[in-house]
N, C-alpha and C positions, 0 to 999 in steps of 0.2 A: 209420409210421402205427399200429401195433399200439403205440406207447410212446405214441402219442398219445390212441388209445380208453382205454388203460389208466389214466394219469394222471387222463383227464376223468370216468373212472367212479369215481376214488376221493376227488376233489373234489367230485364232487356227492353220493355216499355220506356222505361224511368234514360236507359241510351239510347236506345234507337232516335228518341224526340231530337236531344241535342243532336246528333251526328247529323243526320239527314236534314235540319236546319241549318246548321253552319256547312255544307256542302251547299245548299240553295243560296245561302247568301253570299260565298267564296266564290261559286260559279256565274252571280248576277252582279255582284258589285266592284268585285278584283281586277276584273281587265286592265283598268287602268295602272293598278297597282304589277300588276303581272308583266306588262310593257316596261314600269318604273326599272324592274327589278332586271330585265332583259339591258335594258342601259346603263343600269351601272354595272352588271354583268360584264360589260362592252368595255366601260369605261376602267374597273378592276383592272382589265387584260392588258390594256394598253399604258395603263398605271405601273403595272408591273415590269413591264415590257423595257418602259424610261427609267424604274429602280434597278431591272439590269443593265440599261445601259453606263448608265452613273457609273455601278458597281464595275464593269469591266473596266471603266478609266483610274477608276478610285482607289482600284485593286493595285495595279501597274503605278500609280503615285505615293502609296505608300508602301509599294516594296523599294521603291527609290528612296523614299524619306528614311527606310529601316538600314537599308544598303549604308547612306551617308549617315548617319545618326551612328551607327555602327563601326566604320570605319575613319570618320571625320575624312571628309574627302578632300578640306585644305590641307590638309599636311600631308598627305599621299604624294609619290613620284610620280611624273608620266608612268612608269613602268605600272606603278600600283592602279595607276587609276585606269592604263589601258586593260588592265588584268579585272577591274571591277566592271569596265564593258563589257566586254566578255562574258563575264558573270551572269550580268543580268539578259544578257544576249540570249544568253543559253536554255538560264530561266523564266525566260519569258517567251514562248513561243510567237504570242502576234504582235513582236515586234521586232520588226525586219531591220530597218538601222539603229542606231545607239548615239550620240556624239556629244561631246561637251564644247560649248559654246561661248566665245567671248560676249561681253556687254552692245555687241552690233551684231551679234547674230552669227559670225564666223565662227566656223569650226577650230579649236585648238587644234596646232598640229602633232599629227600622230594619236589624236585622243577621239578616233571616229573607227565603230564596229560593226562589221554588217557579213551578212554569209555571203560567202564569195562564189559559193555552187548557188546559187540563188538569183543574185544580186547582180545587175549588169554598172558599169559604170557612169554609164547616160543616167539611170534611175538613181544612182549616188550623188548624181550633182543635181537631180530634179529636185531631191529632198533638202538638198544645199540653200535651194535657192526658196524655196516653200519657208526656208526656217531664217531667213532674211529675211523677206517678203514681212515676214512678221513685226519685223522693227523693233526699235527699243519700247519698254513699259515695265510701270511698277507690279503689274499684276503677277498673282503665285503659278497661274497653268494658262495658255493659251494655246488655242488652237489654228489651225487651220484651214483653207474650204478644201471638203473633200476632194480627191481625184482616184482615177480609175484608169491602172495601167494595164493595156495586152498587148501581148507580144507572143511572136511567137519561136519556139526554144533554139537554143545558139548549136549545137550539136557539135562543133569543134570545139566550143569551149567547155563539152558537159554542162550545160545551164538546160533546164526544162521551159516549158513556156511558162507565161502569166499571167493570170488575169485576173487580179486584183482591185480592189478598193479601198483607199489608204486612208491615213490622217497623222499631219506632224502634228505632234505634241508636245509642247514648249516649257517647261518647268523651272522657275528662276532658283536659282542656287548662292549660298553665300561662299565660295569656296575658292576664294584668294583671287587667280586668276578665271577660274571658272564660273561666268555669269548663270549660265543656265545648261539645261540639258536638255536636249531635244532628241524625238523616238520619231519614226515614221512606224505608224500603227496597223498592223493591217486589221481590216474592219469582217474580212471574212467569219470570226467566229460569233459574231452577230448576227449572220445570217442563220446559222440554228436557231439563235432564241427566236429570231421573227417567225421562223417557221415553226417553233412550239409556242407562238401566242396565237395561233392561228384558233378563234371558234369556230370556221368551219371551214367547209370548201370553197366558199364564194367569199368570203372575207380575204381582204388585203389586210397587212400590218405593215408600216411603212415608215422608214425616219425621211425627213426631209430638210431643207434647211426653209431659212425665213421667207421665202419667195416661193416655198412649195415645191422647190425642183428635188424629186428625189434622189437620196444617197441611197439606201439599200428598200430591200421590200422582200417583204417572208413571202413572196407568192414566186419566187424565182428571180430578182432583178430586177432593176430602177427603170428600165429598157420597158418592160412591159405592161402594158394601161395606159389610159388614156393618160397624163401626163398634165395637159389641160383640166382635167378634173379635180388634180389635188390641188393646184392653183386656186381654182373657181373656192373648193370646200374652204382652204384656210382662210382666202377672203370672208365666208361667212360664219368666221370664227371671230377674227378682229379684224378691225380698219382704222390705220393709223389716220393722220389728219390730211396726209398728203397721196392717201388713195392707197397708198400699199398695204401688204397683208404685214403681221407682227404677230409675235408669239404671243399666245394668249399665258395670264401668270398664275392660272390654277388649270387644274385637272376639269375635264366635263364632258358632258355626251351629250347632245342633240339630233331627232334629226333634219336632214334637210334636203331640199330638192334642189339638181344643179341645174345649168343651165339648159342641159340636155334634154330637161325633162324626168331624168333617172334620179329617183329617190334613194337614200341610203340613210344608214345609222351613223355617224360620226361621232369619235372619241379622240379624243386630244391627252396631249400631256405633256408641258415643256419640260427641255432639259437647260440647266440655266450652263453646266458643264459640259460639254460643249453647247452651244448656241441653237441648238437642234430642236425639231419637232417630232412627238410621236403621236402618228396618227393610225386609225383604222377606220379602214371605209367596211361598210356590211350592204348590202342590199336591204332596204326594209322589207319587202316581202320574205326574206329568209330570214330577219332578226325575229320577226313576230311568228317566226313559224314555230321556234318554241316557245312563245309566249301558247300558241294554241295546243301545243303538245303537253304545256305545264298545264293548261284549263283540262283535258282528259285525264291529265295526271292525278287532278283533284279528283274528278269523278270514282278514277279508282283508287284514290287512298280513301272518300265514302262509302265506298262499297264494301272495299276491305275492311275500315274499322267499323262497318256495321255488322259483319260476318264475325269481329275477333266479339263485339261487344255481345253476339249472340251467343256464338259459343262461351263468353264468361259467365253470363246469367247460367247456360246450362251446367257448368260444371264450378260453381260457385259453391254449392254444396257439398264438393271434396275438398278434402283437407287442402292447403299450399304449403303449411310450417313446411315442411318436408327440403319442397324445390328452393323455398325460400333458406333455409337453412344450409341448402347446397351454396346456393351463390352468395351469403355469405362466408363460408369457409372458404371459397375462393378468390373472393377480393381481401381478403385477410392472406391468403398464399399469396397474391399477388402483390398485393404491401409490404411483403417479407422479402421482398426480390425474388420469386417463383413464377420467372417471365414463363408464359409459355404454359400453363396449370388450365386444366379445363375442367370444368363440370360436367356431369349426366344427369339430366332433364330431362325426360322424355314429355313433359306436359306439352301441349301444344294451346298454347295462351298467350297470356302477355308474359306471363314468370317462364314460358316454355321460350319465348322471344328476346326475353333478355339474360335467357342462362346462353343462347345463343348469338347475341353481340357480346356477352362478356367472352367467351370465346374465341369470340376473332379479337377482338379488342387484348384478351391475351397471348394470342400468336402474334400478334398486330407489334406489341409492345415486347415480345421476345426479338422479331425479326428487326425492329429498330434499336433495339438493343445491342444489338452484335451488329450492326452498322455503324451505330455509335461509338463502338470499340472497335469496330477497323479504320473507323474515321480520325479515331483519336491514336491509334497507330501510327497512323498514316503521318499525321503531325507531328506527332515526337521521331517519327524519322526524318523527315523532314528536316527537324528543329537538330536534331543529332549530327544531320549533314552541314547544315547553316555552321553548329557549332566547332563540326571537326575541321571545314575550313577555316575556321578561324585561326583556331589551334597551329594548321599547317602554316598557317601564313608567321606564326611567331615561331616557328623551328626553321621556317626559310629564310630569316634573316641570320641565321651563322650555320655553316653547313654540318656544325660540329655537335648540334641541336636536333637536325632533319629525324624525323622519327620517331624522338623524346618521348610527347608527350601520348602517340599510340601504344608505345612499350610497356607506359606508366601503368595507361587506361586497362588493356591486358592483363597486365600480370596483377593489379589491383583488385579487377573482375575474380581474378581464379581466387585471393585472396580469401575475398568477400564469399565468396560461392564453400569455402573451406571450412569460414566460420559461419557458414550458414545463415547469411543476411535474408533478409525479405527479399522479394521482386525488385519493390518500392527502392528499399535501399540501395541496392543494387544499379538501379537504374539510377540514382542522383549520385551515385561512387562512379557510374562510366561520364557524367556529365563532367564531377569533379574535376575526374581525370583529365579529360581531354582540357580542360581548361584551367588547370592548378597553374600554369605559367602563360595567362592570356596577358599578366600585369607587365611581363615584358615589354608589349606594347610601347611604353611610354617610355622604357630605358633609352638611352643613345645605343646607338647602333658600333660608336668608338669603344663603349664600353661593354658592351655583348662581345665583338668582335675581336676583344684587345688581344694579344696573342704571348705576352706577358704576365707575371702575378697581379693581382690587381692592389692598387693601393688600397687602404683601408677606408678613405672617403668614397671609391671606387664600389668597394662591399657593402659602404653602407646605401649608395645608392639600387646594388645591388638589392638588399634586404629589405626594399620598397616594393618590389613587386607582387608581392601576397596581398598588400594592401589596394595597389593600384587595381592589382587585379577584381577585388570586391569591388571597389567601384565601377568598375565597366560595366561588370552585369549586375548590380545596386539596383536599373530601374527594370529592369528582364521579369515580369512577375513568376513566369513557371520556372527562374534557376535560384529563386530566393532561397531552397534550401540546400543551394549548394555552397553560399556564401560561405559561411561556415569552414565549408573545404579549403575555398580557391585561400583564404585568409591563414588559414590554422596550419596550411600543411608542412612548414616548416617550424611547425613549436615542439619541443622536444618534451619528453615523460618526466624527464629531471626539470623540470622549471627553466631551460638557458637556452631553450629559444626563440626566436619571433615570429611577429611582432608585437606579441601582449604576455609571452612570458609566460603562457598556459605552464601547467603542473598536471602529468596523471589524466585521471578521465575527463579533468576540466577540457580537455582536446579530444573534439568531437571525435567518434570511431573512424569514421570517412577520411577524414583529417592526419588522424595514426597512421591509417591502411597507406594513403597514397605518400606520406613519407616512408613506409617502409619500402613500397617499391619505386619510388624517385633514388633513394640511396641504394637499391640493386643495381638500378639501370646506371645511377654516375660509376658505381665501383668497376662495373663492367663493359664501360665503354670507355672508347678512346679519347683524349685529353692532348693537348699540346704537349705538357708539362708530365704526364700519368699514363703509361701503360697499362691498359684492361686484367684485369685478373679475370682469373676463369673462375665459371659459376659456385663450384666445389669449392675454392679460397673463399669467394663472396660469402659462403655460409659460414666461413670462419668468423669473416666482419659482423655476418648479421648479429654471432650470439656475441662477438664483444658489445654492442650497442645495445643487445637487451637491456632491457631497464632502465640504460641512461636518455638513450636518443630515441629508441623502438620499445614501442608498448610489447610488454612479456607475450602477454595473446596472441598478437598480430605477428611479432615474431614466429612464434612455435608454429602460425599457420601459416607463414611464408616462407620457412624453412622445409617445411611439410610438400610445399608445393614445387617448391625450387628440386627436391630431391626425387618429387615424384617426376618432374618434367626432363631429370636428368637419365632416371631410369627410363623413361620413355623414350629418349635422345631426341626432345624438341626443345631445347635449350641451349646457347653458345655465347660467345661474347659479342655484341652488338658491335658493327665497323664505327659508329660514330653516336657520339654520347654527349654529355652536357661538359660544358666548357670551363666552368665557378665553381668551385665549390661552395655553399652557402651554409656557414655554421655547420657542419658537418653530414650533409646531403648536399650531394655535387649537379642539383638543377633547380 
């Protein structure tokens, strides 16, 4: 016992010294350091503030680059391309018009999309004229100066009022006659982020243009504050040669006094996309008021780790293997993917303090977890939507196709689900699907539509589209494993089909699957030339093709299914089906 008081008196001696040193030198010498840390604090926020705004433009130009990259938007009709308006119209909520633009700035006619419950026509020719105003130039995005429309609501026309803050956005385009494209932006979903860059209550966060007149501001509106102030601050930011203020070309915080007299923190951050400035004004007296809230802060993390260091000399003398051995079996559950796994600790130490951030740290990493996987949901629905319109738009060019490739997708799924695929699999068999005839695409529309047998140069252009198809989605990185599908699904078991003349399991399963239900869907849809047979003959088809055209497997599980859907009576002959036969599946 006496080696036990002994040892614990010079453990807590041997801490107490440092702590309570390094608390006297962090309380007398940090201030400045403390201020340091408050400004870049400042300047962080406002740093981040100009990476959202970036982001919200960036976002919006490369859903356009994916949109045209996607559909090549020179070889699109007016019809197609007003339908890709549209599109993006719909998907993109903050942006209120859409239009494609000849090389002076004028709207293509009939190629301008805007909501008509919204949308007055005075504001349709404002944006008209904003996106002239802009002129010719080689540049890829161009902006221009903010404006701010109110109105108030038309009520025989069902329009609501408005009071917005806009911005056209000018996008050059290589697309035959289509010079560029230009968005009138509404800037309202910007004004949340300024009000979540907000440090406090007395802080402004504010974009402005080069002259300091503000565009929006997270404290309510461009309208309120002194207005003369942002002026005064960006002047003593930069000054060009000829007296005016200019964006400054890094990040930074200073502070400074205006001319009022009124001291503040200022933080900068340009944005070089659009031309803008992001500032935040603070009051110095309230930036430094947690500069003095973090100096008592010190005081009690010293006091604290002089109480933890006491209590460790006193209880140094029991064992720890124990708690120590708990937390590591728990960071080993959590290495295992055992999101969510906690330990029992009761020590109340430092091993009692970090059995209890591992803890949070493992609910922390289960609750981001299941985020992660709704996040990543989220996207692949998303990306399933993207892809089924694709799909729909190559069954809406012959009406005799409309529905094709959902029918495929379906009865493929049930297939798969039959023979007992994974998730995984599963899920790259409905991508397949939907997209086994995306190569269509590139066919002529003479020879989709022809309403005749087709000639055999005619088939053979036909028997390109497996191949075209791989390439469209070639650069797509999350549909590379569907490749395989879009390419193979017309290879037959016997070695005699295309376009590489697979044999047997050299043809991917996905591949099998979606020719066996491509060749339901042709047998039992309607044709110019072929009248539908009912599903009950179809199973006749299916088992002649076993073996030759249809994998034995896939077979026996799609005749399985076709039987069970007929006993259920969710099954009949489709009104409209694929038009070509190809090699002996008729899509």
């Amino acid at each position: 016992m006496p080696l036990f008081r002994t040892i614990t008196l010079m453990l807590v001696a041997l801490t107490m010294a440092p702590v309570v040193t390094t608390g006297v030198i962090l309380i007398r010498s940090n201030i400045e350091a403390l201020k340091t840390l408050t400004w870049e604090a400042q300047q962080l926020r406002v740093e981040q503030l100009a990476a959202q705004v970036r982001f919200f433009f960036d976002r919006i130009r490369q859903n356009v680059a994916l949109l045209d990259g996607t559909l090549n938007l020179a070889s699109l009709g007016t019809r197609e391309r007003q339908e890709m308006l549209s599109f993006l119209l719909q998907h993109q909520p903050e942006v209120n018009i859409v239009s494609l633009i000849d090389a002076g700035g004028a709207p293509l006619p009939g190629l301008v999309a805007f909501d008509s419950t919204r949308i007055l026509p005075s504001e349709l020719a404002r944006h008209q004229e904003a996106v002239r105003a802009l002129g010719e130039s080689e540049e890829e995005v161009r902006f221009s100066a903010p404006y701010r429309i109110q109105r108030a609501g038309r009520p025989e026309l069902v329009i609501p009022p408005r009071d917005d803050t806009s911005v056209v956005m000018s996008l050059r385009l290589e697309a035959g006659d289509a010079a560029g494209l230009a968005m009138e932006i509404s800037l309202a979903p910007l004004k949340d982020e300024l009000r979540r860059g907000l440090g406090g209550p007395e802080e402004r966060v504010i974009l402005t243009d080069l002259d300091g007149a503000p565009i929006l501001s997270g404290s309510g509106g461009p309208q309120e504050g002194p207005g003369d102030n942002l002026g005064a601050a960006l002047r003593l930011v930069s000054i060009s040669p000829q007296g005016r203020p200019v964006a400054p070309r890094v990040t930074g915080a200073m502070p400074v006094r205006l001319p009022d007299g009124s001291e503040f923190l200022l933080a900068y951050s340009p944005l070089q996309q659009p031309p803008w400035l992001a500032l935040s004004l603070q009051p110095l007296d309230a930036a430094y008021r947690a500069t003095r809230r973090m100096t008592w802060q010190v005081v009690i993390v010293v006091l604290v780790s002089l109480a933890l260091s006491i209590g460790l000399g006193t209880l140094f003398a029991f064992g720890v293997t124990r708690p120590i051995s708990r937390c590591v079996s728990g960071a080993l559950a959590v290495a295992r993917g055992n999101f969510g796994f906690t330990i029992d600790v009761k020590a109340r130490n430092e091993i009692g303090e970090l059995a209890h951030t591992f803890n949070y740290m493992s609910r922390q990493l289960q609750f981001f977890d299941g985020e992660n996987k709704e996040l990543l949901a989220s996207l692949e629905r998303g990306y399933l939507e993207t892809i089924r319109a694709l799909a729909n738009s190559i069954d809406a060019k012959d009406p005799y196709t409309r529905g094709h490739s959902d029918r495929v997708t379906e009865l493929a799924l049930e297939v798969g689900r039959e023979m007992q695929l994974a998730e995984r699999e599963l899920r790259i068999l409905r991508y397949g699907g939907i997209l086994h005839d995306i190569g269509k695409i590139g066919i002529s529309e003479q020879i989709l539509g022809k309403q005749e047998e087709l000639t055999e140069a005619e088939r053979e252009v036909i028997r390109q589209h497996p191949v075209l198809g791989e390439r469209i989605i070639a650069p797509i990185d999350f549909l590379q494993p569907v490749r395989p599908l879009v390419r193979n699904h017309h290879e037959r078991v016997d070695g005699t089909g295309y376009p590489d003349g697979l044999r047997g399991d050299a043809i991917p399963l996905g591949a099998r699957i979606i020719n066996a239900a491509d060749t339901f869907d042709a047998v039992t849809s309607e044709r110019p030339y072929q009248t539908a047979v009912s599903p009950a003959a179809a199973i006749g088809i299916l088992r002649k093709l076993r073996g030759s055209q249809i994998d034995p497997l896939v077979c026996d599980a799609m005749i399985a299914v076709v039987e069970r859907r007929l006993r259920d009576g969710t099954v009949g002959a489709s009104p409209a089906g694929a038009r070509h036969p190809d090699s002996g599946s008729a899509a």
